[in-house]
Predicted model as a PDB file, atoms N, CA, C, CB and O in Angstrom, pLDDT in the B-factor column:
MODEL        1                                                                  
ATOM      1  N   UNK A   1      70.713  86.335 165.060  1.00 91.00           N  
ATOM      2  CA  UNK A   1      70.497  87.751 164.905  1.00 91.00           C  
ATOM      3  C   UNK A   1      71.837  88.408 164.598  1.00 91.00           C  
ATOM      4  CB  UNK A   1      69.843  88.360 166.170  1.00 91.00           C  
ATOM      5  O   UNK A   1      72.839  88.030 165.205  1.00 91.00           O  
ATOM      6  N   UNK A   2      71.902  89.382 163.678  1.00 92.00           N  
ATOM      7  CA  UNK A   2      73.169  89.712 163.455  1.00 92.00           C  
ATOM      8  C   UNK A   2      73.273  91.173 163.781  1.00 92.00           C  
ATOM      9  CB  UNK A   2      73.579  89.364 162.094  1.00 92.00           C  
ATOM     10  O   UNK A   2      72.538  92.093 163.423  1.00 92.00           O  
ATOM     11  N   UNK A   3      74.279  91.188 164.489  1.00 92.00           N  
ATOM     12  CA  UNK A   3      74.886  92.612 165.387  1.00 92.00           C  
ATOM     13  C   UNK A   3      75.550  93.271 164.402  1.00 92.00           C  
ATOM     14  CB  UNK A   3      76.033  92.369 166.749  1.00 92.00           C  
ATOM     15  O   UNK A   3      76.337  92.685 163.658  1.00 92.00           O  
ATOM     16  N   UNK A   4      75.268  94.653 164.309  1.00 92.00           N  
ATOM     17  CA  UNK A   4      76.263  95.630 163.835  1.00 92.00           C  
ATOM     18  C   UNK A   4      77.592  96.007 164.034  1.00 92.00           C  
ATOM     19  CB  UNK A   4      75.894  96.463 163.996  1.00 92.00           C  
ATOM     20  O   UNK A   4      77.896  96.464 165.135  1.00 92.00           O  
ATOM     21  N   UNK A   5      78.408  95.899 163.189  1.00 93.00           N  
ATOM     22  CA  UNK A   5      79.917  96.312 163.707  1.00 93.00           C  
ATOM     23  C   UNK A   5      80.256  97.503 164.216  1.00 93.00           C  
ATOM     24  CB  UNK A   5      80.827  96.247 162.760  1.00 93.00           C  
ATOM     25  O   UNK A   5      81.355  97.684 164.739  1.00 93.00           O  
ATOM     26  N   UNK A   6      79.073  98.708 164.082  1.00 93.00           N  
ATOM     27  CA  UNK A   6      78.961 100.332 164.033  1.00 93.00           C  
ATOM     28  C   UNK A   6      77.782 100.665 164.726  1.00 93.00           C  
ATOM     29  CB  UNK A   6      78.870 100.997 162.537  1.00 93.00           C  
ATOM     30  O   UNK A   6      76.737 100.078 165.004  1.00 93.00           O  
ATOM     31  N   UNK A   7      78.263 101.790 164.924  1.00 94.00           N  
ATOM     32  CA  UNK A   7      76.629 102.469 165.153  1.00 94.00           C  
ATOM     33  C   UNK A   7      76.961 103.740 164.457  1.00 94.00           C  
ATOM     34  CB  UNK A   7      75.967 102.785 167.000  1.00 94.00           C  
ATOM     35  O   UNK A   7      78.077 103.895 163.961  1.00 94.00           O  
ATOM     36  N   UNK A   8      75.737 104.962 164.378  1.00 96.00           N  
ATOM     37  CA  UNK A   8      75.797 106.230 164.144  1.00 96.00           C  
ATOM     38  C   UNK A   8      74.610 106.970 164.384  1.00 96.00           C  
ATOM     39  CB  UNK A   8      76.195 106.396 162.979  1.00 96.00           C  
ATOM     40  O   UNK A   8      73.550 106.390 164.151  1.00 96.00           O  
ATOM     41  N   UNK A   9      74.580 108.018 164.761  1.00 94.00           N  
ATOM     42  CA  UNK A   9      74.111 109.176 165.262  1.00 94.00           C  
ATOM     43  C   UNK A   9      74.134 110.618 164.311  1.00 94.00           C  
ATOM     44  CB  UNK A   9      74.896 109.308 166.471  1.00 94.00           C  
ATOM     45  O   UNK A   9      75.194 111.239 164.243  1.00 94.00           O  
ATOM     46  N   UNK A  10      73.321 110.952 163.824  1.00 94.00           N  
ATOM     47  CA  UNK A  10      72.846 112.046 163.230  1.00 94.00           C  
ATOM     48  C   UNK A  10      72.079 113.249 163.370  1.00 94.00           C  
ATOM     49  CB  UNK A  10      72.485 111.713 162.662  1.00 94.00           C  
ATOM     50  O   UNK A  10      70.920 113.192 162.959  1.00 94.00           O  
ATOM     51  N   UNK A  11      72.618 114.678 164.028  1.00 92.00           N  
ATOM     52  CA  UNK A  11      71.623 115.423 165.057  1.00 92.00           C  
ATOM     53  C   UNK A  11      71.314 116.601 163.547  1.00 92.00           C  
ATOM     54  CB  UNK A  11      72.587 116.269 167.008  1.00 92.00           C  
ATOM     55  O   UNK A  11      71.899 116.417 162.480  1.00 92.00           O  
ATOM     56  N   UNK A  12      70.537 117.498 163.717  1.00 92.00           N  
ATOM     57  CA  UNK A  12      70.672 118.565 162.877  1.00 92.00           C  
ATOM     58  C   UNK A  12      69.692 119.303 163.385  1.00 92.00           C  
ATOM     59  CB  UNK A  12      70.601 118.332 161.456  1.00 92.00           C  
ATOM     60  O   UNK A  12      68.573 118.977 163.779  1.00 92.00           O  
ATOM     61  N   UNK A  13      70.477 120.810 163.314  1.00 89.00           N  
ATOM     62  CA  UNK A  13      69.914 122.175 164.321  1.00 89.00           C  
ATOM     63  C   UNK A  13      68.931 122.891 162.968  1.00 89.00           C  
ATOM     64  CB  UNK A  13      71.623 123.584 165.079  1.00 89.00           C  
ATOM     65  O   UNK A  13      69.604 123.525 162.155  1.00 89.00           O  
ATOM     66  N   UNK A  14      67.800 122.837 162.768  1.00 90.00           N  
ATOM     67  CA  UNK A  14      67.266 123.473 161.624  1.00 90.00           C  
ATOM     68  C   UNK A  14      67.606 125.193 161.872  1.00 90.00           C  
ATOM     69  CB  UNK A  14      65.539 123.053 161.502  1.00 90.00           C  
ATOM     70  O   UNK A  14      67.800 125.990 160.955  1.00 90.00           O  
ATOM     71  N   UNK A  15      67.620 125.522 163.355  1.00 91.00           N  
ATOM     72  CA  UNK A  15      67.549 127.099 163.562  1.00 91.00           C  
ATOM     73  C   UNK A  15      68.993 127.430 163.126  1.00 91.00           C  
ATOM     74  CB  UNK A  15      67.169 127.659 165.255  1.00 91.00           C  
ATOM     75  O   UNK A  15      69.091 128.655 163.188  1.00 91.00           O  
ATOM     76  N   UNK A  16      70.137 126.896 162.720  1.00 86.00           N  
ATOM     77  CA  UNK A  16      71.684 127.267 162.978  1.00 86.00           C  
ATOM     78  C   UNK A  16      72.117 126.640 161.856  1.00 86.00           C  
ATOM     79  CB  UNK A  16      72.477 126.740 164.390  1.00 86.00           C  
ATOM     80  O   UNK A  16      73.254 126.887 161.455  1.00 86.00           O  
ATOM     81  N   UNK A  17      71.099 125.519 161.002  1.00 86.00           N  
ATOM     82  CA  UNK A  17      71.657 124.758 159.679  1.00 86.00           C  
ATOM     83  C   UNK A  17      73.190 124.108 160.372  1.00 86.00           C  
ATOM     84  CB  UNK A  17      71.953 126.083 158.085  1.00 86.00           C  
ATOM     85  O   UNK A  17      74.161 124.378 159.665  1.00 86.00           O  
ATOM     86  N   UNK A  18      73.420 123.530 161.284  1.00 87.00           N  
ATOM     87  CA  UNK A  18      74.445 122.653 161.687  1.00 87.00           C  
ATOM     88  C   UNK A  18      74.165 121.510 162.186  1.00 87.00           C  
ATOM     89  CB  UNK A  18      75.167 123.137 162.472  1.00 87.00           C  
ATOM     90  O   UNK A  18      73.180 121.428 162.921  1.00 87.00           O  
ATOM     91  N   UNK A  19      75.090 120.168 161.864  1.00 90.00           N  
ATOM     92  CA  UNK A  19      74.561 119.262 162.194  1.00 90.00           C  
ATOM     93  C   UNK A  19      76.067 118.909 162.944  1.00 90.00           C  
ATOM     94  CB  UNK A  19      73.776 118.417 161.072  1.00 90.00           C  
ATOM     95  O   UNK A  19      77.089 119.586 163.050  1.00 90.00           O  
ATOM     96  N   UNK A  20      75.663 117.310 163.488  1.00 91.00           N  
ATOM     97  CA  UNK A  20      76.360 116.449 164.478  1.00 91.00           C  
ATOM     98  C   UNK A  20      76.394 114.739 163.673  1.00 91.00           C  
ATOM     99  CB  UNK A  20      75.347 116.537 166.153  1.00 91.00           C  
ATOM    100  O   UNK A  20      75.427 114.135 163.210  1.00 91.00           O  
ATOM    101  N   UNK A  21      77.683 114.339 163.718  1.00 94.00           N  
ATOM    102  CA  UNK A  21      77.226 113.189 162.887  1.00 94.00           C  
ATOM    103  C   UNK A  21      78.379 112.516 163.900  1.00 94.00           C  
ATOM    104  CB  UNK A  21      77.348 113.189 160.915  1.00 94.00           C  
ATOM    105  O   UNK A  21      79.475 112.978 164.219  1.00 94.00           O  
ATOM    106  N   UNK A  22      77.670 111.121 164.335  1.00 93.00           N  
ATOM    107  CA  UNK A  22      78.682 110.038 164.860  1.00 93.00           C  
ATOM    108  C   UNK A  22      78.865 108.989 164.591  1.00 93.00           C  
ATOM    109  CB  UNK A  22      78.667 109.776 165.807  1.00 93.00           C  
ATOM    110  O   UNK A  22      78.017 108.195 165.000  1.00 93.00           O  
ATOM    111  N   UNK A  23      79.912 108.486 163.868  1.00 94.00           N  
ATOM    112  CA  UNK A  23      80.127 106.957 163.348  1.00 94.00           C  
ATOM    113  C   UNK A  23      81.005 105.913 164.430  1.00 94.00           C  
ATOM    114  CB  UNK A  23      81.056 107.056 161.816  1.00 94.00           C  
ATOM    115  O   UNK A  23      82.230 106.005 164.339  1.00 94.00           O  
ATOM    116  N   UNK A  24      80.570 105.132 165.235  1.00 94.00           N  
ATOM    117  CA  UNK A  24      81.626 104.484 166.259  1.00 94.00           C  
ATOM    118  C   UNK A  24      81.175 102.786 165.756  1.00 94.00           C  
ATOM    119  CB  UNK A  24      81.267 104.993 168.327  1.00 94.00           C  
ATOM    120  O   UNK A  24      80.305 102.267 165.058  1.00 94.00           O  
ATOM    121  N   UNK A  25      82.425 102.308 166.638  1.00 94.00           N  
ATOM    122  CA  UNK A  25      82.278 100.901 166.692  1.00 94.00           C  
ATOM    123  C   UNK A  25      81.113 100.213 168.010  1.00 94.00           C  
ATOM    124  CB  UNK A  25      83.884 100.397 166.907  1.00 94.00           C  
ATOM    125  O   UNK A  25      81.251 100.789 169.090  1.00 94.00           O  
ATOM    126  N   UNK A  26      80.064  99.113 167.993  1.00 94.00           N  
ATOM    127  CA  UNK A  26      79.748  98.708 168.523  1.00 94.00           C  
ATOM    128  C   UNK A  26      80.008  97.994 169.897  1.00 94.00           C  
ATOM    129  CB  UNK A  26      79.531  98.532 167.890  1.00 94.00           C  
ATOM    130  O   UNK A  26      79.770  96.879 170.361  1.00 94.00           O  
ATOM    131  N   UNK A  27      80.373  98.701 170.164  1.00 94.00           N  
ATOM    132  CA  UNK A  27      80.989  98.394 171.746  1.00 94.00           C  
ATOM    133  C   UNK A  27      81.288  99.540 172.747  1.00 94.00           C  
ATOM    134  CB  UNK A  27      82.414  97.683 171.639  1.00 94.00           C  
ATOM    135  O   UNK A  27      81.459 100.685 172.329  1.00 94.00           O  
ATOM    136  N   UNK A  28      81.358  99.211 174.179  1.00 92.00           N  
ATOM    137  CA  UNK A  28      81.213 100.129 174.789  1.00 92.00           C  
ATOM    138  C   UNK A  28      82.235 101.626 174.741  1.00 92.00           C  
ATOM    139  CB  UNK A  28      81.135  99.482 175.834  1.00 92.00           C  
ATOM    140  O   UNK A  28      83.399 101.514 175.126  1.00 92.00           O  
ATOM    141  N   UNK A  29      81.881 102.579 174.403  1.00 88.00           N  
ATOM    142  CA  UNK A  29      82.784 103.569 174.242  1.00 88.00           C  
ATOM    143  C   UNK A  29      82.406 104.653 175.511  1.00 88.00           C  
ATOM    144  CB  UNK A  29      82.668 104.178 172.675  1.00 88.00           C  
ATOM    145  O   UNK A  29      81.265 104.983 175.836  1.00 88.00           O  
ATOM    146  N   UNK A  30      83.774 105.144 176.181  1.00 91.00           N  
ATOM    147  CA  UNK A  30      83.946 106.003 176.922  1.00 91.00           C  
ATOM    148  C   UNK A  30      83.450 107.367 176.405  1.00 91.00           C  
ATOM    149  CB  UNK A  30      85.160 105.916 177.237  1.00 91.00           C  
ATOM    150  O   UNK A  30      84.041 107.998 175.529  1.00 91.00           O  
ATOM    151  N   UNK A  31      82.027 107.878 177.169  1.00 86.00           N  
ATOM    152  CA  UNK A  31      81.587 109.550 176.593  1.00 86.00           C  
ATOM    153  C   UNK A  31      82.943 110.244 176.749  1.00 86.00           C  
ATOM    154  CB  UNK A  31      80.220 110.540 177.679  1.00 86.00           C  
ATOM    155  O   UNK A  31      83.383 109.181 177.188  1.00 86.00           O  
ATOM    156  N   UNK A  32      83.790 110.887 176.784  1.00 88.00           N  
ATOM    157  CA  UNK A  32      84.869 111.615 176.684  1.00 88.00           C  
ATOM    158  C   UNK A  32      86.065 111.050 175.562  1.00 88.00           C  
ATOM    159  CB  UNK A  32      85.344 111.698 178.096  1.00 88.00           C  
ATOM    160  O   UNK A  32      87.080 111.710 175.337  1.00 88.00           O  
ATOM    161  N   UNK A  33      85.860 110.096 175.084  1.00 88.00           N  
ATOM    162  CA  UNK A  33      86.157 109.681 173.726  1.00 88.00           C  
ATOM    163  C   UNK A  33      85.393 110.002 172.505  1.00 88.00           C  
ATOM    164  CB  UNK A  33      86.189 108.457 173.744  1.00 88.00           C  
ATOM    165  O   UNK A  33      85.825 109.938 171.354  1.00 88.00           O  
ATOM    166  N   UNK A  34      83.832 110.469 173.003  1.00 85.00           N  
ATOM    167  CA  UNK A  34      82.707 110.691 171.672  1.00 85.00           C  
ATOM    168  C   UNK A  34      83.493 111.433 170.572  1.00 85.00           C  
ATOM    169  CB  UNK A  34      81.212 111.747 172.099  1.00 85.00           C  
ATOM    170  O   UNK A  34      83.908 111.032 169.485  1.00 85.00           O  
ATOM    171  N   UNK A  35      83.582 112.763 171.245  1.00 87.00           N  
ATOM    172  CA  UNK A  35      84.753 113.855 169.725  1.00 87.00           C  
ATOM    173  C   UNK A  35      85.970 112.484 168.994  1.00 87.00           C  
ATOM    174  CB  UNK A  35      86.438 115.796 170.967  1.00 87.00           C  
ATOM    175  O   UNK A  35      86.533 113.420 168.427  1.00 87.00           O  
ATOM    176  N   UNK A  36      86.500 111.682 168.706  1.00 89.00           N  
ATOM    177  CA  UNK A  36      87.186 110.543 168.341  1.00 89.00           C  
ATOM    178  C   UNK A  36      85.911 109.893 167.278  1.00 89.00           C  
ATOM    179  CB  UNK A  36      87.699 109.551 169.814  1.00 89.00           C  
ATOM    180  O   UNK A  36      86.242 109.563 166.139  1.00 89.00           O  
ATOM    181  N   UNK A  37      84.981 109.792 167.564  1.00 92.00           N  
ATOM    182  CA  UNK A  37      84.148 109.600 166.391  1.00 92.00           C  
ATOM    183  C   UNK A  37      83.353 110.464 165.802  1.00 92.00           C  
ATOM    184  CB  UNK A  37      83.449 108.766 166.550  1.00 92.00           C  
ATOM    185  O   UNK A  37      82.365 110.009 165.225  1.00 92.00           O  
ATOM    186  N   UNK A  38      83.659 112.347 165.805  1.00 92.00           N  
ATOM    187  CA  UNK A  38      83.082 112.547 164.706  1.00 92.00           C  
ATOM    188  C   UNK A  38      83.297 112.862 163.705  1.00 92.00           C  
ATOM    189  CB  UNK A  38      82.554 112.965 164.755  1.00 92.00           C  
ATOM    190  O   UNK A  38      84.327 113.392 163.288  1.00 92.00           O  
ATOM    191  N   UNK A  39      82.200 112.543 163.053  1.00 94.00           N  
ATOM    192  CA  UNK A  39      82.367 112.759 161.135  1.00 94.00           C  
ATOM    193  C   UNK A  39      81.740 113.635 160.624  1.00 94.00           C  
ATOM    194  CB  UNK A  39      81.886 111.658 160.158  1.00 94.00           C  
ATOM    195  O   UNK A  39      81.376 114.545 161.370  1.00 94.00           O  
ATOM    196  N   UNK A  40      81.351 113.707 159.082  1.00 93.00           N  
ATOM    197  CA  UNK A  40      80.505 114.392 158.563  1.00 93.00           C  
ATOM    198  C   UNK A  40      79.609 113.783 158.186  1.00 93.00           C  
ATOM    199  CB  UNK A  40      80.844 115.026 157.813  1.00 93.00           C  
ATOM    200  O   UNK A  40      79.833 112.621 157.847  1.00 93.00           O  
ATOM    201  N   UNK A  41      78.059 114.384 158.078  1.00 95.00           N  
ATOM    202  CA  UNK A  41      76.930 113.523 157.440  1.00 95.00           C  
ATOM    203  C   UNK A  41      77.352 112.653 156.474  1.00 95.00           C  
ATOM    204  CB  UNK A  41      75.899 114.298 156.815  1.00 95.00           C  
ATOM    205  O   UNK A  41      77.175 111.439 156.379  1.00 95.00           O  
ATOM    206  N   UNK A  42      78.296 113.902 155.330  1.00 95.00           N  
ATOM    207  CA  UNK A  42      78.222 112.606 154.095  1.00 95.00           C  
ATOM    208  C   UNK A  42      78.877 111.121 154.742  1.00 95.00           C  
ATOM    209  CB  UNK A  42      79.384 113.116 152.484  1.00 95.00           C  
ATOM    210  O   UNK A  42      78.552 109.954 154.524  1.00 95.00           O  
ATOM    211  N   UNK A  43      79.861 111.669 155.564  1.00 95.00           N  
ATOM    212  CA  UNK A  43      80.730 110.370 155.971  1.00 95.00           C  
ATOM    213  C   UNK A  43      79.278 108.976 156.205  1.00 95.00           C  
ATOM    214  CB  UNK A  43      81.857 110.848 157.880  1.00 95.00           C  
ATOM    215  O   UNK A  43      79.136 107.883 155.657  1.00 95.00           O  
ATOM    216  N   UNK A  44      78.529 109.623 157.143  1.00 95.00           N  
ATOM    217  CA  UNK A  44      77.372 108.636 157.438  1.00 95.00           C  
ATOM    218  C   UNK A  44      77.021 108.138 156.372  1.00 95.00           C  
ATOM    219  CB  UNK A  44      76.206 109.125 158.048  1.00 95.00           C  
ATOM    220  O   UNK A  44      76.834 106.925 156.282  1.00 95.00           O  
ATOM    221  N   UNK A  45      76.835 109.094 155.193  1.00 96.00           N  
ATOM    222  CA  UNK A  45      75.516 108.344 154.209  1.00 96.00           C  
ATOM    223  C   UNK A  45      76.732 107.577 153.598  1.00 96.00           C  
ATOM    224  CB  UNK A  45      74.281 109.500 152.860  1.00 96.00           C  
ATOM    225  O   UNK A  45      76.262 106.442 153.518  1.00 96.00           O  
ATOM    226  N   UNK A  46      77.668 107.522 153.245  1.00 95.00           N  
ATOM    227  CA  UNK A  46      78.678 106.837 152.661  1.00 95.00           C  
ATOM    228  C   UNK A  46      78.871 105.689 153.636  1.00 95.00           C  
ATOM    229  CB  UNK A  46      79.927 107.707 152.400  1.00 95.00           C  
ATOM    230  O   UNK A  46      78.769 104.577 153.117  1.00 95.00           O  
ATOM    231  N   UNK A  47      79.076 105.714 154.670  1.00 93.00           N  
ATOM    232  CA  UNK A  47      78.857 104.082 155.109  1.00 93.00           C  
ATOM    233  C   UNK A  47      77.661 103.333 155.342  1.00 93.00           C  
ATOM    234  CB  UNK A  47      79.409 103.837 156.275  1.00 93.00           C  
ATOM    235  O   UNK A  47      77.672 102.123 155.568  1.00 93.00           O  
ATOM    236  N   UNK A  48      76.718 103.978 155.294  1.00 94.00           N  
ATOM    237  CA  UNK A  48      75.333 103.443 155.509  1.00 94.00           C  
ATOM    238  C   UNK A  48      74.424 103.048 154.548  1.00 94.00           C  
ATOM    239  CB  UNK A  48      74.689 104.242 156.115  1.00 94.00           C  
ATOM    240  O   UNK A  48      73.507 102.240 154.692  1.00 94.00           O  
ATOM    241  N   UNK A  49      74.822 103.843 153.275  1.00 95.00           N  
ATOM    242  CA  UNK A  49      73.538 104.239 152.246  1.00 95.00           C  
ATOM    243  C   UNK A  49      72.271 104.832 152.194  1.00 95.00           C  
ATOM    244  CB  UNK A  49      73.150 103.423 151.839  1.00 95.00           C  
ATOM    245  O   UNK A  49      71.346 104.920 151.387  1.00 95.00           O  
ATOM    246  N   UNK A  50      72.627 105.328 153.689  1.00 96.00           N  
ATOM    247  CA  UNK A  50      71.229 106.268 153.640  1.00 96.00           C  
ATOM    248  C   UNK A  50      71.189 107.921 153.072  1.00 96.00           C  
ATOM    249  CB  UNK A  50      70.720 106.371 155.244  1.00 96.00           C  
ATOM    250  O   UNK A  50      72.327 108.350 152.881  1.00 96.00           O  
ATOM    251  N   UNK A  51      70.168 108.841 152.794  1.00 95.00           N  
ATOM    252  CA  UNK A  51      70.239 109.983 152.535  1.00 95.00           C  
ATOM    253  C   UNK A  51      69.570 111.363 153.800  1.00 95.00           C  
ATOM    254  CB  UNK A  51      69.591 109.836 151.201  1.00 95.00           C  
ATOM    255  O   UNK A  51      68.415 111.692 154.068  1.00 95.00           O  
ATOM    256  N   UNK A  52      70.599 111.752 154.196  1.00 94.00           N  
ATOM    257  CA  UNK A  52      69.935 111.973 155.535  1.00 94.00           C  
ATOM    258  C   UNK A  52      69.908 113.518 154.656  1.00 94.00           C  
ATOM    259  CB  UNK A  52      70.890 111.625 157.366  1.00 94.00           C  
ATOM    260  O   UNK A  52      70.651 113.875 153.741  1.00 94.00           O  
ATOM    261  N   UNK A  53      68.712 114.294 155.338  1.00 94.00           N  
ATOM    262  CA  UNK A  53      68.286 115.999 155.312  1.00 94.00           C  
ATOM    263  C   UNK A  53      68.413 115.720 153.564  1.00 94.00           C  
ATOM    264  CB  UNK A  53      69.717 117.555 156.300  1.00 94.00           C  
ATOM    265  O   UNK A  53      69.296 116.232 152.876  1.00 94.00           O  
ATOM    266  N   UNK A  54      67.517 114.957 153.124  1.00 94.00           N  
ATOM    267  CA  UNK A  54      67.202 115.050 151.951  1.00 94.00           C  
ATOM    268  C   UNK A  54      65.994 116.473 151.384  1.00 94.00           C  
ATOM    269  CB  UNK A  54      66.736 113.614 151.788  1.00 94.00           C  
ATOM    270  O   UNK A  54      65.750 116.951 150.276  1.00 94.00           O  
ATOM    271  N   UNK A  55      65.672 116.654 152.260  1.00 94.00           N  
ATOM    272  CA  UNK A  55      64.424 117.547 152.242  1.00 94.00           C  
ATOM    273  C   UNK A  55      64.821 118.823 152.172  1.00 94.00           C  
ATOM    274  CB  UNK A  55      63.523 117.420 153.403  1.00 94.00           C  
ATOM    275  O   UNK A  55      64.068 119.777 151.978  1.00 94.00           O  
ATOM    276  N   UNK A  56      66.185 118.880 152.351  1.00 93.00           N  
ATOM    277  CA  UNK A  56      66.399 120.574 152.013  1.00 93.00           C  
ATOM    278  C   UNK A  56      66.903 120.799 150.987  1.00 93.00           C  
ATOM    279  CB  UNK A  56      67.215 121.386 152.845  1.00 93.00           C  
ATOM    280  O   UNK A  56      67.311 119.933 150.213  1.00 93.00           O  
ATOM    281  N   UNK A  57      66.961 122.080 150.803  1.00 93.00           N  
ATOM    282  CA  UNK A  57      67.498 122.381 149.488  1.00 93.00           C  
ATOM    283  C   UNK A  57      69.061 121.890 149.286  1.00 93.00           C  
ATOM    284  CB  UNK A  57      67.368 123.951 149.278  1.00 93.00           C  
ATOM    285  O   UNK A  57      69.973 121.734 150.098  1.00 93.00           O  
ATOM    286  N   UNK A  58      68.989 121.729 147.978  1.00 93.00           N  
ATOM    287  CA  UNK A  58      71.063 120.781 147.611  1.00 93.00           C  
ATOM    288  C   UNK A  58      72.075 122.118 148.456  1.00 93.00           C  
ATOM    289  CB  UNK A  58      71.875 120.756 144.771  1.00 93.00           C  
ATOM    290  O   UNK A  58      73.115 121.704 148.967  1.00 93.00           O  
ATOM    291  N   UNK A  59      71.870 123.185 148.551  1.00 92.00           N  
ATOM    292  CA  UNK A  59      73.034 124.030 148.725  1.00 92.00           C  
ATOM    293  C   UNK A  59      73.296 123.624 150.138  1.00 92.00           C  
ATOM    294  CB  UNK A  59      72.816 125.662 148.464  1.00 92.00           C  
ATOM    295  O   UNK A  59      74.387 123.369 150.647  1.00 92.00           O  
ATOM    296  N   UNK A  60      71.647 123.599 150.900  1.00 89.00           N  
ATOM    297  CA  UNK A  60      71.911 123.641 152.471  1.00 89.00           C  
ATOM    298  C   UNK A  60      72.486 122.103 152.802  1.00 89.00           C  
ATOM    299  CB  UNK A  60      70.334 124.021 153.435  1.00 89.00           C  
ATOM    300  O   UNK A  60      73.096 121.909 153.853  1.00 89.00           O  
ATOM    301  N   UNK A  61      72.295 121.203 152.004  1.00 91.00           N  
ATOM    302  CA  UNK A  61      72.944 120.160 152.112  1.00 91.00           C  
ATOM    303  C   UNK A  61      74.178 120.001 152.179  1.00 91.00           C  
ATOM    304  CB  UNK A  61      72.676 119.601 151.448  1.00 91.00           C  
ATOM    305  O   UNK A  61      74.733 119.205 152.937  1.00 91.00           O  
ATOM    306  N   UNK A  62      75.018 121.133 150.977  1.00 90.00           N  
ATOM    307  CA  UNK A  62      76.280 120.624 150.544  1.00 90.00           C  
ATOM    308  C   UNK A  62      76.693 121.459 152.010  1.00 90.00           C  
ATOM    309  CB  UNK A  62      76.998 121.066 148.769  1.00 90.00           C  
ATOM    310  O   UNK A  62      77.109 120.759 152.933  1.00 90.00           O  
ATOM    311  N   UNK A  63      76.612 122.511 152.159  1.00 88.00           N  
ATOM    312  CA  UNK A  63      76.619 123.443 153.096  1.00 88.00           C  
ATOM    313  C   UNK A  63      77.302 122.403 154.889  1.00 88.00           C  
ATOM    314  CB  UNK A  63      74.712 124.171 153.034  1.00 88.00           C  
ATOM    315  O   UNK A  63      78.409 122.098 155.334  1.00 88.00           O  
ATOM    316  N   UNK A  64      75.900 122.225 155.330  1.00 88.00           N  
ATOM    317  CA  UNK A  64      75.901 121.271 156.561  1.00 88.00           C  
ATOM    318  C   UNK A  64      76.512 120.182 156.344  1.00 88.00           C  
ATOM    319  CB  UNK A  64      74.670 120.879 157.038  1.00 88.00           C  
ATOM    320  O   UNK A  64      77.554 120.004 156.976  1.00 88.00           O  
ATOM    321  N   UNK A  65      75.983 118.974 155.248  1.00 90.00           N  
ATOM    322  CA  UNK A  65      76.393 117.822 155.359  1.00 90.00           C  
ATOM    323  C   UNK A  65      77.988 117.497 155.103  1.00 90.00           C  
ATOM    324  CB  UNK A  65      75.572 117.179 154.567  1.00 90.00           C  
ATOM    325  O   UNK A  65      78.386 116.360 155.357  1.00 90.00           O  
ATOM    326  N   UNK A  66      78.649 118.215 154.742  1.00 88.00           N  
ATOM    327  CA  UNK A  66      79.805 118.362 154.507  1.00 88.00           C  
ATOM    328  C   UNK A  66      81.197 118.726 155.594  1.00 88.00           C  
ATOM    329  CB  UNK A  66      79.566 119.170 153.659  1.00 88.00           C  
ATOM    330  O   UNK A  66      82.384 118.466 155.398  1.00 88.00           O  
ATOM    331  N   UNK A  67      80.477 119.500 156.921  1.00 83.00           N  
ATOM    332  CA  UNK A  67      81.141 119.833 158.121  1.00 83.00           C  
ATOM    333  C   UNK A  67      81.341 118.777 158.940  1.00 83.00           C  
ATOM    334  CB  UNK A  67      80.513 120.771 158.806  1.00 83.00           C  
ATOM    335  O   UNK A  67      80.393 118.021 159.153  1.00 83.00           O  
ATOM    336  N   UNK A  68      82.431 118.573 159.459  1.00 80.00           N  
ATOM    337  CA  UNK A  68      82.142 117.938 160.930  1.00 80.00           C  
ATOM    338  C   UNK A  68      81.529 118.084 162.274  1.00 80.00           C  
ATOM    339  CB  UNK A  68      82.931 117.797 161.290  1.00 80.00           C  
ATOM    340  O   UNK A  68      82.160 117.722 163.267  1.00 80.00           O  
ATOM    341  N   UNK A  69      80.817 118.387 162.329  1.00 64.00           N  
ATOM    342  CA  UNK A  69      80.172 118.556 163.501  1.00 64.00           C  
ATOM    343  C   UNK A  69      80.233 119.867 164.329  1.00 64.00           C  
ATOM    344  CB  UNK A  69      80.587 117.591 164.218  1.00 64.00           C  
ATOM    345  O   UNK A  69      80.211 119.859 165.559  1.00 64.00           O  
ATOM    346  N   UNK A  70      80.309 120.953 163.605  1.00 52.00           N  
ATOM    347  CA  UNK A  70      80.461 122.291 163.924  1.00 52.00           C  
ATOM    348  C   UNK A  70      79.841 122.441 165.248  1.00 52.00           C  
ATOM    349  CB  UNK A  70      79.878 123.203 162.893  1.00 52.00           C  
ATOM    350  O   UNK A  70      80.588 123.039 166.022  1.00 52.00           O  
ATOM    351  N   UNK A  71      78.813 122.121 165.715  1.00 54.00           N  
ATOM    352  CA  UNK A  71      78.070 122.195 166.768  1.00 54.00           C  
ATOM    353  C   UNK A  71      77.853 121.411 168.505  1.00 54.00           C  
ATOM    354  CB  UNK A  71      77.209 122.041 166.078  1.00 54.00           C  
ATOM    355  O   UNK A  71      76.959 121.337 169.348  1.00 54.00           O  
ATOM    356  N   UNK A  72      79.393 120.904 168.325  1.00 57.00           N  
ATOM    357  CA  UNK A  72      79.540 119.892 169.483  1.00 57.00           C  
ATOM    358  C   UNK A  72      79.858 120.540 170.716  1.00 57.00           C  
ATOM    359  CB  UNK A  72      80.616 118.859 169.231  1.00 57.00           C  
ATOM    360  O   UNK A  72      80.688 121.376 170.360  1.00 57.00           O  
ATOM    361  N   UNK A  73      79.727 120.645 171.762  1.00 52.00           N  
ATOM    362  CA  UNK A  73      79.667 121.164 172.795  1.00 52.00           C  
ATOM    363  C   UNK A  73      79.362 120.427 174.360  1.00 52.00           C  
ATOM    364  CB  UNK A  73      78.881 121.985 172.418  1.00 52.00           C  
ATOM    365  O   UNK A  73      78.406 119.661 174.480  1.00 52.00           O  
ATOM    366  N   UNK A  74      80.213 120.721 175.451  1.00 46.00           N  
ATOM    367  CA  UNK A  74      79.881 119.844 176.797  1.00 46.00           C  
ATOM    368  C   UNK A  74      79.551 121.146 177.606  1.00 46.00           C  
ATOM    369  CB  UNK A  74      81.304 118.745 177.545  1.00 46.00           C  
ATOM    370  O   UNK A  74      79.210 121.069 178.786  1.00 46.00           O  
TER     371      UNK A  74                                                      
ENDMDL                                                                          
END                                                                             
């Protein structure tokens, strides 16, 4: 079975158009290290190949998917 070298996490607030994107390494990571892995969506779809919030319109895409994680909070 073959293990991932990564993981990632992709949140998005439809009411606020902000999202949360996390790219880390597969292994145990300290929650108070999380902010250290974040990125931007595109960052995700660029290592993954996936197309995440394809469903909205291109502006709200370029818009959100383009931030780092405007919306992170403890």
């Amino acid at each position: 079975v073959a293990i991932p070298d990564g993981i990632f996490k992709v949140v998005y607030d439809p009411r606020t158009n902000t999202s949360l994107a996390i790219l880390s390494p597969n292994t145990s990571v300290d929650e108070r290290d999380l902010p250290k892995f974040l990125v931007s969506v595109r960052e995700v779809e660029q290592a993954t190949g996936l197309n995440f919030l394809s469903s909205l319109p291109q502006n709200v895409q370029d818009a959100t998917e383009t931030r780092r994680s405007g919306m992170w909070t403890r």
